[in-house]
C-alpha positions in Angstrom: 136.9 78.7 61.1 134.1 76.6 61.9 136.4 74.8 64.8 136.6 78.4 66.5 132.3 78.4 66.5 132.8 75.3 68.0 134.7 76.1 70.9 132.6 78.8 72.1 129.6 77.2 73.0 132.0 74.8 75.2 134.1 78.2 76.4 130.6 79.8 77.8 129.5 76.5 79.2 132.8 76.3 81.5 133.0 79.7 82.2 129.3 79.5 83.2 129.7 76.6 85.4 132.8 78.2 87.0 130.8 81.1 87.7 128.1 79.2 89.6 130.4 77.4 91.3 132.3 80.4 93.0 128.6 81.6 93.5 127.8 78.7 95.4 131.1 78.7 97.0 130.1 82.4 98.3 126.9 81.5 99.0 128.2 78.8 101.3 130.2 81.0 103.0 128.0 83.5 104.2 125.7 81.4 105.2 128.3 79.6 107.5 129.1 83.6 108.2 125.2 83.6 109.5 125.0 81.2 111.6 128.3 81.7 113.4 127.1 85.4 113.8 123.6 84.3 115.3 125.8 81.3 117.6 127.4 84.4 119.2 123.9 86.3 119.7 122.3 83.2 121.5 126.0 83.1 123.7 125.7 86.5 124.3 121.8 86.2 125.4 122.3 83.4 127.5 125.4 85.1 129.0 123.3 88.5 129.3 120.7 86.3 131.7 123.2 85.1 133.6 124.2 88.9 134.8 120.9 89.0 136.2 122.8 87.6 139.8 125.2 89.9 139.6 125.4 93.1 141.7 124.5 96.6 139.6 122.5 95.0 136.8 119.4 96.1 136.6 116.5 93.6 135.7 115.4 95.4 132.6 118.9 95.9 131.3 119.7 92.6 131.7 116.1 91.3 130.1 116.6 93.9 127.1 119.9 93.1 126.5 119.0 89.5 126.1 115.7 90.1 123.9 117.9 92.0 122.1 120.1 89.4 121.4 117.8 86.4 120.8 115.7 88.7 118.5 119.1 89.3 116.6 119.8 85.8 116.1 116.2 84.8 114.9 116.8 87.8 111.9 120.1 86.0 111.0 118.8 82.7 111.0 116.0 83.7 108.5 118.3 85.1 106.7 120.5 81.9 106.8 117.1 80.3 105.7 117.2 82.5 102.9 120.8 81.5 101.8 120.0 78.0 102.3 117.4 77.9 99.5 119.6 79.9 97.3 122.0 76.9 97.3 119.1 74.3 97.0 118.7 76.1 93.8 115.3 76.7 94.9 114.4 80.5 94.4 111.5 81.4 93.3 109.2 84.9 94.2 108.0 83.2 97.4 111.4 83.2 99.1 111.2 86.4 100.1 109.2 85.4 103.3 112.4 85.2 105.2 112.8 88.6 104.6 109.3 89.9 105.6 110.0 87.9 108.6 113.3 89.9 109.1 111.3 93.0 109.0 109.0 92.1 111.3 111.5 90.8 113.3 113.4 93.6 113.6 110.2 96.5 113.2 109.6 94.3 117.0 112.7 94.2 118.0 112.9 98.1 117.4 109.5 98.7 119.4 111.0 96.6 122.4 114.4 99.0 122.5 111.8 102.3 122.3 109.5 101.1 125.4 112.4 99.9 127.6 114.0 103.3 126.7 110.6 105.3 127.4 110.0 103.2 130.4 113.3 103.1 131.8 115.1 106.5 131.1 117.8 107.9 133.8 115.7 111.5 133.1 112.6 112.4 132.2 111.9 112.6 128.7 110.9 116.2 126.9 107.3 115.9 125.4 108.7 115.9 122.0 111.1 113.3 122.4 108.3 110.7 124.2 106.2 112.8 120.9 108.5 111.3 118.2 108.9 107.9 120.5 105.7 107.3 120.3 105.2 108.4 116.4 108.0 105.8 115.2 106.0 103.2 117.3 102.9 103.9 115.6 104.5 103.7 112.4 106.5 100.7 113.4 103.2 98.7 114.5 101.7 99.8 111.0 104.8 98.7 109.5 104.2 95.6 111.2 100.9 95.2 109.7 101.6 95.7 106.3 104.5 93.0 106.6 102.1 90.5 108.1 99.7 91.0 105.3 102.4 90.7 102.4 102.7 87.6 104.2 99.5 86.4 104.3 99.0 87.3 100.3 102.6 85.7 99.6 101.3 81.9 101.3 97.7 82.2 99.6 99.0 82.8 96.0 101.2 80.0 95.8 99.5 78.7 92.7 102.9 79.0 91.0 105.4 78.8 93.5 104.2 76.0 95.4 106.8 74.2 97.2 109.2 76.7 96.5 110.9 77.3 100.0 
């Protein structure tokens, strides 16, 4: 009987161990996943600039397509960052600065598509719809803010995460 109690301990050790190492496996994957994913953004931006000679494409569309694109990319890559640390076996609270940068990222990336919309539309727009355009980019810019200052709090109370990421 107490050869069975043995075993266990060893049993959970190997399972564990297995299970971190199809993690890790996983982990690897998306982040190769990632960066493939943003490769194709930055082709498709630099692609994007190069319609800029051609005939029928307009200067903005051409410029927000590529902003588009390269603002894509960076939110992948941060996320990649993200990953990256996971499989350093670094986590700690103050990785999730990738991610604020993400939603800044992307709260920017949003406000650029609602201008170049605004700006640029094929009809006028209706005073509620330039109304709720102009709502969702006040709230965006506050959004912005708010991320910014997490931020900020996140890299001046590294008294226990220091060196972390």
């Amino acid at each position: 009987m107490s050869e069975l109690n043995d075993n266990i301990p060893n049993w959970e050790s190997r399972s564990r161990s297995l299970c971190l190492r199809i993690e890790r496996v996983l982990y690897l994957l998306v982040g190769i996943g990632l960066l493939c994913t943003a490769v194709v953004s930055l082709c498709s931006a630099v692609i994007g600039l190069l319609h800029i000679f051609e005939k029928g494409a307009t200067f903005f569309s051409v410029i927000f397509h590529s902003v588009d694109n390269l603002l894509l990319a960076l939110m992948f890559l941060e996320i990649f960052h993200t990953v990256e640390v996971v499989l350093r076996g670094k986590l700690h609270i103050a990785c999730i600065e990738p991610f604020l940068f993400v939603g800044i990222i992307a709260s920017i990336r949003r406000i650029l598509i609602i201008s170049l919309q605004t700006a640029h539309a094929e009809n006028p727009l209706s005073q509620q719809a330039f109304q709720n355009a102009m709502w969702e980019t006040a709230i965006l810019g506050v959004l912005i803010l708010i991320l910014i200052a997490a931020v900020w709090v996140l890299r001046h109370s590294k008294t226990q995460a220091e060196n972390a990421c």
